[in-house]
N, C-alpha and C positions, 0 to 999 in steps of 0.2 A: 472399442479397440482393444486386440489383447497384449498380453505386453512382451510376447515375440509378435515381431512383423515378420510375415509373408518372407520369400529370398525374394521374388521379385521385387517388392515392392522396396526393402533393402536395395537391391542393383540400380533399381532407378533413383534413389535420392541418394544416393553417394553419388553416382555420375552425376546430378543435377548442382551440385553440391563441389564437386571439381570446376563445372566447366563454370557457374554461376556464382563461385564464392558464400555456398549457402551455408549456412548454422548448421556445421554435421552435427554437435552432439544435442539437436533436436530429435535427428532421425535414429539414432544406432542405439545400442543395447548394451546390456553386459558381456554381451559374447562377441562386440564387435571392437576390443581395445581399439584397436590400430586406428581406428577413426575418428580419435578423440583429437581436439586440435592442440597444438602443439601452448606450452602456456608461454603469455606473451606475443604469439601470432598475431595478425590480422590478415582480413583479406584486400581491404579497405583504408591507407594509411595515407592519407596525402601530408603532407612536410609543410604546408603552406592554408589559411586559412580563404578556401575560392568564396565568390559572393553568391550567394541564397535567392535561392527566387521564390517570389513573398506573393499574396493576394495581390499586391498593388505593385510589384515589380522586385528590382532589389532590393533584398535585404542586407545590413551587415553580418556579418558571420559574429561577430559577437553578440548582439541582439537576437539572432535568430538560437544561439545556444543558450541563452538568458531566461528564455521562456521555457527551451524544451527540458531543460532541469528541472521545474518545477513537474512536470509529471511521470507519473508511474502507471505504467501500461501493462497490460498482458501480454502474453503470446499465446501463437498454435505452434505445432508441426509443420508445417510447410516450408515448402523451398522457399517460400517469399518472404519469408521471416527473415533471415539476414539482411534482404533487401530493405526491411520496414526498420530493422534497427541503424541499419549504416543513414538512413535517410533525414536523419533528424541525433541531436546528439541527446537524447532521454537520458532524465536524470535518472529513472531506472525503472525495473519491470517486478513483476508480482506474479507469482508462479501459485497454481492452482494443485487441484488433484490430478486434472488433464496433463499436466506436467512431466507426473511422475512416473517412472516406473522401477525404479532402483536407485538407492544409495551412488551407487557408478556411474550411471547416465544420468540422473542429475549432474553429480557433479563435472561433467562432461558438455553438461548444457550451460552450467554457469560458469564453466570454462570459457565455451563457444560466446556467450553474449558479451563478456568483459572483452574478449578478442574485436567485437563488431561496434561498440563502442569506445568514443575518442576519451569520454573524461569517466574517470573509474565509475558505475555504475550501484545504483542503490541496490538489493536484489531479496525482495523480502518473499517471504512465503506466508501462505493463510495457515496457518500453522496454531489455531486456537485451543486444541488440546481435544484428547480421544478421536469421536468420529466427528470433528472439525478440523483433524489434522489432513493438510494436502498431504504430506510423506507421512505415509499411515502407520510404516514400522518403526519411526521417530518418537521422542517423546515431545510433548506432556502428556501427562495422562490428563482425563476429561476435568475440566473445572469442578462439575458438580460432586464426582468422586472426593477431589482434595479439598473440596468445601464439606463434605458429611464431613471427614476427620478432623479437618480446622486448624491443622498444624502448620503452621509459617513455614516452620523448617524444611517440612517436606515440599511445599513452595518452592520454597526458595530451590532448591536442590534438584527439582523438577525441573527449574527453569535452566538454570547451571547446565543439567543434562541435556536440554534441548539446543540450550546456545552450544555444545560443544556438537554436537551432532549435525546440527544447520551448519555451520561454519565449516566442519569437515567435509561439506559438499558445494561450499563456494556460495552460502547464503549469509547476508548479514544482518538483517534484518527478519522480524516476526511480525504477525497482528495481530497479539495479543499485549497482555491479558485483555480478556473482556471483563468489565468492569462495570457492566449492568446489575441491576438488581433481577433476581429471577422472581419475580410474581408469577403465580402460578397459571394465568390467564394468559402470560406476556411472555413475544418472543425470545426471550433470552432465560425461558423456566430450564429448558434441556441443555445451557451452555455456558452459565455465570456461574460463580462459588455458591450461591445463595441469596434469601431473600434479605438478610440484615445488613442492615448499611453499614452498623459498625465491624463485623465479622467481612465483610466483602472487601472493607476500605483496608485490614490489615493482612490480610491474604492479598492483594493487588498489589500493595506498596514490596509486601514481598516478594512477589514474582519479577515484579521490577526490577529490584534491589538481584534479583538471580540472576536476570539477562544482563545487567550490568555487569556484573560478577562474571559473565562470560563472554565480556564484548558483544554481545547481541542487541541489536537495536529492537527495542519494543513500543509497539505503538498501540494506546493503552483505548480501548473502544468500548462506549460511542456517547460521546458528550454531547446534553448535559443527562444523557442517561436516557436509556429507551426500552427501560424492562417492561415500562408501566404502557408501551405502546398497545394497539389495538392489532396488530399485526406486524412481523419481520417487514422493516421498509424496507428490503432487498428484492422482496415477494410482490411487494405492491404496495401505493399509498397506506401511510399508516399515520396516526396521531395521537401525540400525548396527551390526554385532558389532565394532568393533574399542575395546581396553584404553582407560583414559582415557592411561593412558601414551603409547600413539601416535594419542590423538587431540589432545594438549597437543605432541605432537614433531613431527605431521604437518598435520591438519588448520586446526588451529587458529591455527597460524602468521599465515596472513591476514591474521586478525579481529584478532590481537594487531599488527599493522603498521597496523590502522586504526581503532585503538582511540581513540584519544587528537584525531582529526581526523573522523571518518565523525560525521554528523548524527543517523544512523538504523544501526542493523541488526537484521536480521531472522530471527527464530530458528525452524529448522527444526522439520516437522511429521513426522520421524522420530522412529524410535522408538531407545533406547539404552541396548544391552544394560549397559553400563559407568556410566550412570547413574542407573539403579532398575530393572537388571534387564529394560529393555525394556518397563515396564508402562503408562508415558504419553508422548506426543511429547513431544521436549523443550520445545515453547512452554507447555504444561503443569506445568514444572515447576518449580518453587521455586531447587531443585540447579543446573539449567541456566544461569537467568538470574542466580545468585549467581556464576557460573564467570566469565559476561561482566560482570558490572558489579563484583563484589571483585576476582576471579582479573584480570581483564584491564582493569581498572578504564576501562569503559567509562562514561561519563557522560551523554550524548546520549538520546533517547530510543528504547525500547525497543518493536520490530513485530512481533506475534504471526506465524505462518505462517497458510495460509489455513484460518481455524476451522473451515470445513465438513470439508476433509480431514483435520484432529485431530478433530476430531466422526467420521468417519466409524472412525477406528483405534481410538478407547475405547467405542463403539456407542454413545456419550451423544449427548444432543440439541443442536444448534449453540447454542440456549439457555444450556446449562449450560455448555459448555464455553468459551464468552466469559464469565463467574463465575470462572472457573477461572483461564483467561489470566490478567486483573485482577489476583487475589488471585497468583499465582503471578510477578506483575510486572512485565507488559507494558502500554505507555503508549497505545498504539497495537494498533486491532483490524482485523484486516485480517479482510473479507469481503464477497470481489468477486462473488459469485453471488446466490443466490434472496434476491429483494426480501422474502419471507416472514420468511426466517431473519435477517438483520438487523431487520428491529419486534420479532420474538420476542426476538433478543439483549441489544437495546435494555431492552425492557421487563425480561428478565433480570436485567440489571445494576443496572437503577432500582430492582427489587426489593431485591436482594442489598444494595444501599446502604442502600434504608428496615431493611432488619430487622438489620442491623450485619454482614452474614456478609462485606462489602465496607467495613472501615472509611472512614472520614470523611481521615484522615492520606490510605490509600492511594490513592483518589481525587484527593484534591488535589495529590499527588504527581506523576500521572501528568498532573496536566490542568497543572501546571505545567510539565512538558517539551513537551506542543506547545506549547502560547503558547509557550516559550523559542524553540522551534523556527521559530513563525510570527513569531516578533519577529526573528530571527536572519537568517531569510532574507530581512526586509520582504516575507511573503506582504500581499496589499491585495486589498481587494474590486473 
């Protein structure tokens, strides 16, 4: 897609868009101001909480918003994107490269979503740095760049630059730093500072220390470390063989240097032989996230990896395996693909709640770390 649209195809999603109440600044451009939505708009605004209709009937409209906080979704373009955000109240969405096409119309789009959602909206971007940047004329520059030089400062400053640049287009969040080791065999050689655990841990803690510095929420990825994997779990199945030994002396280093300060971190969709044998991603696993939050006494809230690729490594259904995350203690469900699989996950977990396999505690638990989260960062509609 280029980044003028057609005029046709312009005249048909603004009329689509009028009559439908749809996300204009999905569709428009820098050259179409006038079609930005007004800030503070909705299309959508009912004054009274109506009742939810659930898998098994109704729901409360409190329970039914309780669950839908907990994820973070993608989008397209389409007219039916306002219809997917007004339909559920998401804790919030994650904007790709597909996203972008300017400084303007993004922030026109993240105009448009905060307008289609009731409770202010998380709105991070994959924003990892150079060519892992969604907004590609934004900063960071590439990890491995500011990893040859090694200087904190420039970190830090890098990061500083980027929080102010996301947030000038209505983003609050990032997903970064990555905070892998880059073995040079392992997918994170092209996109982590480096292969030293101690040089990685004090560059991460800085870039931290940067988005903080800029109100940007950073979510620090992918624990307990997946440099050493056999392939990107995003690409497909993949497995760490290395001891918890050298993954507590190596990789893990990082995450224990941004433990105590990161907002967010994000647990890999690798598999670990040193953890149960290699039989579920660690976002899956109990073990895992016990590591980060007793072992490293991480407090912050907790961001599954992307459940379609843990879905794809245990052959279970994206359904199930966002059940799974939840119970296994992730506060935050990441899943930036098929608008399908997010309703299905949805209605998953609302399940899983009604019949107890999702306690009432554990929920409440997790929906208390994003509000901590969206209070901490003053996210606002």
């Amino acid at each position: 897609m280029g980044r003028a649209p057609s005029r046709r195809l312009v005249i048909v999603l603004v009329v689509v868009a009028i009559l439908a109440g749809a996300l204009l600044a999905l569709i428009q451009g820098p050259s179409h101001p006038k079609t930005l939505p007004q800030g503070g708009s909705r299309f959508a605004s009912p004054t009274t909480p109506t009742p939810v209709s659930g898998p098994r009937g109704p729901v409360s409209p409190t329970l039914a918003r309780d669950v839908a906080q907990l994820f973070l979704i993608g989008i397209d373009a389409t007219p039916a994107t306002a219809a997917r955000l007004q339909a559920h109240d998401w804790g919030g969405v994650v904007l790709g490269k597909a996203n972008y096409f300017s400084p303007s119309q993004v922030a026109g789009l993240t105009q448009g979503i905060r307008a289609e959602l009731a409770t202010p909206p998380l709105i991070f971007a994959r924003q990892g740095g150079g060519e892992s940047n969604a907004f590609t004329d934004m900063a960071p520059d590439s990890e491995p760049q500011l990893g040859a030089i090694g200087r904190t400062d420039l970190v830090n400053g890098q990061s500083q630059l980027a929080a102010r640049e996301l947030r000038a287009v209505g983003v609050n969040g990032t997903l970064a730093p990555d905070a892998d080791l880059a073995d040079p065999n392992g997918p994170a050689a092209a996109r982590a500072y480096g292969a030293n655990p101690a040089t990685v841990a004090k560059l991460a803690a800085a870039a931290v220390a940067g988005y903080q510095t800029g109100r940007l929420i950073s979510a620090v990825g992918h624990f307990p470390g997946e440099g050493g994997a056999d392939r990107d779990p995003e690409l497909g199945t993949a497995t760490v063989g290395l001891s918890l030994a050298s993954l507590t002396a190596g990789d893990m280093q990082p995450f224990r240097a941004v433990a105590a300060h990161a907002p967010v971190i994000q647990v890999s969709d690798a598999l670990y032989t040193a953890l149960d044998n290699g039989a579920s991603p660690a976002t899956l696993l109990p073990g895992a996230i016990s590591l980060l939050t007793g072992k490293l006494g991480f407090a912050g809230a907790v961001m599954s990896g992307d459940l379609q690729a843990a879905a794809s490594a245990t052959g279970e259904s994206v359904a199930q395996t966002a059940v799974s995350a939840v119970q296994a203690g992730c506060d935050l469900l990441y899943l930036p693909g098929d608008a399908a699989d997010a309703e299905a996950a949805y209605e998953a977990v609302l399940g899983a709640v009604g019949r107890g396999q999702i306690g009432r505690s554990r929920l409440a638990g997790a929906d208390a770390k994003v509000a901590a989260l969206k209070q901490a960062f003053q996210v606002a509609g």
